[in-house]
C-alpha angles and dihedrals in degrees: 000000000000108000128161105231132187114226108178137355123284149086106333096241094059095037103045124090148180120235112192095184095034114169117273114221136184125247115256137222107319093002142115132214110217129202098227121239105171121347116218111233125199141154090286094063086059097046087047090062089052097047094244108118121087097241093053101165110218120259132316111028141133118245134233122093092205139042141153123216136121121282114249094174141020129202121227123306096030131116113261089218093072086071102105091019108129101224139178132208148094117328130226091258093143088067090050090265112124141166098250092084129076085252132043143174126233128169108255092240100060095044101108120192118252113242113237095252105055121086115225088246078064092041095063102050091044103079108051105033097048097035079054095056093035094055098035100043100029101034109025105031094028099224117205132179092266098067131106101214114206103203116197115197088022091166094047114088095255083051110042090055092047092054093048091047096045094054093037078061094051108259144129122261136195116173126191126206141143133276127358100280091056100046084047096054077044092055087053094054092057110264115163093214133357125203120201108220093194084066107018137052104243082206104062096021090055088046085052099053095043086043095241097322102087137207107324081201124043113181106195119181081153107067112169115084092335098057085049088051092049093041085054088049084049103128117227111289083011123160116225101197113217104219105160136297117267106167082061095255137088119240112268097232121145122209102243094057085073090069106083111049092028099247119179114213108213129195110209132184134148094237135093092028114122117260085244089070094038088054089054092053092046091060101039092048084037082051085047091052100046092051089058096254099110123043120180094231089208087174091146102059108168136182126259091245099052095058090134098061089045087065099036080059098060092042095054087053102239097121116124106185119329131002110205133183116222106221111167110056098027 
C-alpha cells in the first residue's frame, strides 16, 4: 500500500516521505482497518514531525489523527457488519497508523457512520475539529446561552467549529484572526463580531464589545501574545479554555493573576473521555449539521501526492477551516 511515513524528526517537507510499497497490517483486538477515502490534516500533524506535540507517536509513523473510508476488515470483538460500512473518526496514529495512507486503523467505537449526505472530503474534517469544540466548549468550559465566547484562531479548523458550535447553542461570539480575507471567512461562519489582531488590540477591542466585562468564555488553540491578550479580556469568574499552542508558544499567565476575577484556567482536549461521551457529542454535533448550523469549510482539498504541500500549508498559516488530503482517487 502507499502510505506517507515519517522516518525521523524534523521540518515536514524534509521528513516526510512517500512509500510506495509501505507495510499492510491486521486490525487488532477492538479495531478496524479502513480503506481511506480523504485524511483530515491539522497543526498537530506538524508539530508531530518536529517532535513537538504531546502525543508525539514513536518513529516511524504516518500522520493524520483523523480520516473517513469504508472498513475491509475488523479485529476481534468487533461486529462483523461493520465490514462495508463507510465511517469517520479519529485513526490509530499513536500506534503509527494514520489517515495519509490508502489503509488505516481506527478503534471500532469511535468509528462513527457516515450520514448519506456527506461526502468523505466532509467526513474527515468533521471529528476532530468539532469533538474539540464540543468538549472543550460544552463539557469543560459549560457553555450556556448567556456567554460571550472569545475564539482565538477562529479560521483555523479548532476555531471555526468552535465558532459555529458556540453560536448553534445560543451563545456571542466574537472571533479573532489575521488580515481581511480571514475576518471575512470568519463573518460567514456567524461571528457576531471578528478583530483583526493584525489591526486591532484583542485587549481593548474585546473590553469594548463587552462594554468593559469582557468574554465569560475565552477558547484559545493559539497561546503566545495573543493568549496573554485574551486572558487580560477574561470576564469575572470567566473560564479561558486551554486548547493548544499554535503560535508555538504557550500563553504567559501566572497563577495568581487568576485570583482576582476568579478565572478558571481549563485544560481541554478530546482524549481520555469514554466513548459513551464521545458518542453523545457526535449526535448532537451530527443533529447540529444536519440542521444547517455547522458546515466542514474543507476549502483546502489536496492530493494524496501532494501531502507535503498540504502541511507546508498549514505551517505557513494560511489555513482557513479544514485542510484535507484526497486519498482514493488520487
Amino acid at each position: 500500500m502507499r502510505a506517507w511515513i515519517v522516518h525521523q524528526f524534523g521540518p515536514p517537507a524534509e521528513v516526510l516521505q512517500l512509500d510506495e510499497q509501505a507495510p499492510d497490517f491486521s486490525p487488532g483486538e477492538g479495531q478496524v482497518k479502513v480503506q481511506v477515502e480523504a485524511a483530515g490534516l491539522g497543526l498537530p500533524d506538524v508539530f508531530m514531525c518536529a517532535d513537538n506535540y504531546p502525543l508525539t507517536p514513536a518513529l516511524p509513523f504516518t500522520p493524520s489523527q483523523e480520516a473517513a473510508g469504508k472498513v475491509v476488515a475488523v479485529g476481534a470483538g468487533v461486529d462483523p457488519a461493520l465490514l462495508g460500512t463507510r465511517v469517520l473518526g479519529p485513526t490509530l496514529f499513536r500506534d503509527g497508523r494514520g489517515g495519509l495512507a490508502e489503509f488505516c486503523l481506527m478503534h471500532a467505537q469511535a468509528a462513527f457512520p457516515i450520514p448519506g449526505a456527506m461526502t468523505g472530503e466532509e467526513a474527515a474534517g468533521f471529528f476532530i475539529p468539532f469533538q474539540t469544540a464540543w468538549i472543550s466548549l460544552v463539557r469543560r468550559g459549560q457553555l450556556t446561552a448567556a456567554d460571550t465566547v472569545l475564539v482565538l484562531g477562529a479560521s483555523g479548523s479548532s476555531g471555526c467549529a468552535a465558532v459555529q458550535l458556540a453560536r448553534a447553542r445560543g451563545a456571542r461570539v466574537i472571533a479573532v484572526a489575521g488580515g481581511p480575507r480571514k475576518t471575512a471567512f470568519c463573518q460567514g461562519l456567524g461571528a457576531d463580531a471578528v478583530i483583526d489582531h493584525r489591526a486591532q488590540d484583542i485587549t481593548s477591542t474585546t473590553l469594548e464589545l463587552t462594554d468593559g466585562k469582557g468574554a465569560s468564555v475565552v477558547y484559545d488553540p493559539v497561546g503566545g501574545k495573543a493568549g496573554r491578550a485574551a486572558f487580560k479580556a477574561t470576564a469575572f469568574e470567566g473560564r479561558f479554555l486551554v486548547i493548544g499552542y499554535a503560535s508555538g508558544e504557550w500563553p504567559d499567565i501566572k497563577l495568581p493573576e487568576t485570583l482576582p476575577r476568579n478565572i478558571s484556567l481549563v485544560g481541554a482536549m478530546p482524549v481520555g473521555f469514554s466513548p459513551q461521551l464521545l458518542r453523545q457529542a457526535h449526535d448532537e454535533l451530527l443533529e447540529h449539521w444536519q440542521q444547517g448550523q455547522l458546515q466542514v469549510a474543507n476549502n483546502q482539498v489536496f492530493a494524496f501526492e501532494d501531502a507535503v504541500g498540504a502541511i507546508e500549508h498549514i505551517a505557513g498559516g494560511r489555513v482557513e477551516g479544514k485542510v484535507v488530503v484526497r486519498v482514493a482517487g488520487s
